[in-house]
C-alpha positions in Angstrom: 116.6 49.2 85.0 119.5 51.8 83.6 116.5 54.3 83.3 114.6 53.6 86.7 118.1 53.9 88.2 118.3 57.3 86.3 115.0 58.6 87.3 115.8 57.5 91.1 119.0 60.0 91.2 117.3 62.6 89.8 114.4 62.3 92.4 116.6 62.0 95.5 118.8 65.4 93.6 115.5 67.3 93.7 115.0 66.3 97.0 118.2 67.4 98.6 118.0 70.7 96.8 114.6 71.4 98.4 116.1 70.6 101.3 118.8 72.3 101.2 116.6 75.7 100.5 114.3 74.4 103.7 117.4 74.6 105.8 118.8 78.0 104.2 115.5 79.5 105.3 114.8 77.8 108.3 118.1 80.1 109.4 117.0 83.3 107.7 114.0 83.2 110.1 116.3 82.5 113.1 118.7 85.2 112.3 115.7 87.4 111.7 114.1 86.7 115.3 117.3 86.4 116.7 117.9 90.5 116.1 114.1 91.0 116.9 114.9 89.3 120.0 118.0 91.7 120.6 116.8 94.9 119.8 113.5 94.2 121.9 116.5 93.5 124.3 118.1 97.2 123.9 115.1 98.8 124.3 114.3 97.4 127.4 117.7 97.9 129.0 117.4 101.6 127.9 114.0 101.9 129.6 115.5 100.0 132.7 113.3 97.0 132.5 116.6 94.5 133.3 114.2 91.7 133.8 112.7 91.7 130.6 115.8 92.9 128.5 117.9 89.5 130.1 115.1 87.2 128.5 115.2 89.1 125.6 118.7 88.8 125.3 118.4 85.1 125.8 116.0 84.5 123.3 118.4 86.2 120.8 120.9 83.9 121.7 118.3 80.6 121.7 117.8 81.7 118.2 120.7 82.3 116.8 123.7 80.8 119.1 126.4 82.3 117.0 125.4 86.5 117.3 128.0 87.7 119.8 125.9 91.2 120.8 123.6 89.6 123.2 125.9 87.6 124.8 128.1 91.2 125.7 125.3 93.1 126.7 124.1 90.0 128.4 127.4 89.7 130.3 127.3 93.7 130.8 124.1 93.5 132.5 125.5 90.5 135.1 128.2 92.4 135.2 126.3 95.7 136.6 124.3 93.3 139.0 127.4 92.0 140.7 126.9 88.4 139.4 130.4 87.9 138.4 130.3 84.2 137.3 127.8 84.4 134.8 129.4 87.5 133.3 132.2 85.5 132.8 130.8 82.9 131.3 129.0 85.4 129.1 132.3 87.2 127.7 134.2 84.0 127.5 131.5 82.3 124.9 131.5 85.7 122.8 135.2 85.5 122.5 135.3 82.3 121.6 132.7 82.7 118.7 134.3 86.0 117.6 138.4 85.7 117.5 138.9 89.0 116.6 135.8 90.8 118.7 137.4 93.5 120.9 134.7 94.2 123.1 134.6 90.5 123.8 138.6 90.2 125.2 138.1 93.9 126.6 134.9 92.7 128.7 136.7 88.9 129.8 139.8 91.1 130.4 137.7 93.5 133.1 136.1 90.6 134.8 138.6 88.7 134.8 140.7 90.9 136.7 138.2 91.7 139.2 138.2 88.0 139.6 141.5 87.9 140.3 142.3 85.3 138.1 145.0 87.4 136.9 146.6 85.2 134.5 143.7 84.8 132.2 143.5 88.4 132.5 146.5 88.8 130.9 145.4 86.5 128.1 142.5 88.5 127.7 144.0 91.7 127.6 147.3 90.9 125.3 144.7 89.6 122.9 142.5 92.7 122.6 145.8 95.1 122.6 146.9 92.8 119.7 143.6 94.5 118.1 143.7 98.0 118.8 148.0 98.5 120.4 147.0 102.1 121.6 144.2 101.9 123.7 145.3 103.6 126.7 142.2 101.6 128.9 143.4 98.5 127.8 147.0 99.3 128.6 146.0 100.5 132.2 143.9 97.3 132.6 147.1 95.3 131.9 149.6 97.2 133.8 147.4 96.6 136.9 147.6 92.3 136.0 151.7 93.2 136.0 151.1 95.1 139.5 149.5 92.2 140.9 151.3 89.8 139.4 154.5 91.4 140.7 156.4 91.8 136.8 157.4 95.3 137.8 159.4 95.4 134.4 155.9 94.5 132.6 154.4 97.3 134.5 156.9 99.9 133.6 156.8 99.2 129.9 153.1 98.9 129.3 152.5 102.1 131.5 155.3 104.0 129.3 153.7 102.9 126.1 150.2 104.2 127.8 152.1 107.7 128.2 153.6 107.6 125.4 150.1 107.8 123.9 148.7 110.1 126.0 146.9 108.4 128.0 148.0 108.8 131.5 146.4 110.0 134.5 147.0 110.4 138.4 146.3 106.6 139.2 148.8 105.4 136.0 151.8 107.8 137.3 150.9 106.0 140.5 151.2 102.4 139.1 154.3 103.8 137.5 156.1 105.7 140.4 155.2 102.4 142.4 156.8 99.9 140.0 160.1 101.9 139.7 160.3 101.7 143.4 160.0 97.9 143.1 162.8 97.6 140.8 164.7 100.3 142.9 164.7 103.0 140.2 164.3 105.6 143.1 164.7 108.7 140.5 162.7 107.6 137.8 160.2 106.4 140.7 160.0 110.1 142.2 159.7 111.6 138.5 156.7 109.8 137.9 154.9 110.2 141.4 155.6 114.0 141.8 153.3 113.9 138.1 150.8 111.6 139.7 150.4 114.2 142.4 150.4 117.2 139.9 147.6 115.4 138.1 145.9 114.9 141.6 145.9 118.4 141.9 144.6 119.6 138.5 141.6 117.5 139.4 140.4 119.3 142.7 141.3 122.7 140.4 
């Protein structure tokens, strides 16, 4: 009985390890198509063939639900057509796969902006400045939630960190000029708009 019983476990050990390598290959194969499935994506977004690159990109998704790619250039595309919803929904699932994806939070922060959902906007863009603190997009993105949100002090320091990187222009000495005049800092608010129309200038040069 001892020895049946031994025979038994051994058996059912076998059997688990087999499947155990059926499973580890059964998700090779869909990782393997899934990237098929993307790449044929690429290419047929590069040759303008949205129609085909959209199915492509959801069959790299249907095969492997946890690659973030498709799901951003997915989102991108819905994004170009105008069909804000689903673009949201797009970024928002790639974020919350990938916790540390910056394209993810930069993308969710854009559309959610131009949603007008300003608060998650915020979220959105906090979290991708937490990965890379000096990118002076994201920090122009942000300042504009502050502007619309009305946090004039929030404004005026993420646009000073922006220049303190280099990275203003015409429409950030704008913002800046603007928000000074909110919290009634009339000299620093003519400082930064006579440099707003410098920059204006150097443009039609």
């Amino acid at each position: 009985m001892v020895k049946n019983r031994k025979i038994l476990i051994s058996t059912l050990s076998v059997i688990f390890v087999i499947s155990m390598l059926i499973v580890s290959t059964a998700t090779a194969v869909d990782e393997a198509k899934s990237k098929e499935h993307y790449n044929t994506g690429i290419k047929a977004k590069q040759e303008g063939n949205i129609d085909a690159a959209i199915i492509a990109y959801k069959g790299s998704i249907g095969q492997n639900p946890n690659f973030v790619d498709p799901y951003i250039n997915l989102g991108a595309i819905y994004f170009e057509q105008k069909n804000y919803q689903d673009a949201l929904d797009m970024f928002k699932k790639a974020s919350e796969i990938d916790k540390t994806n910056l394209d993810a939070f930069k993308n969710l922060g854009a559309i959610e902006l131009k949603l007008k959902h300003y608060a998650e906007a915020e979220t959105a863009l906090t979290t991708a400045l937490s990965l890379k603190p000096k990118d002076s997009e994201l920090l122009k993105s942000l300042a504009k939630v502050h502007y619309y949100k009305k946090n004039y002090n929030g404004l005026v320091e993420t646009l000073s960190k922006c220049h303190t990187n280099g990275g203003g222009d015409q429409l950030s000495y704008f913002m800046l000029g603007k928000g000074y005049q909110k919290l009634k800092k009339n000299s620093d608010a003519i400082t930064a708009l006579k440099k707003s129309i410098e920059l204006k200038k150097d443009n039609y040069n």
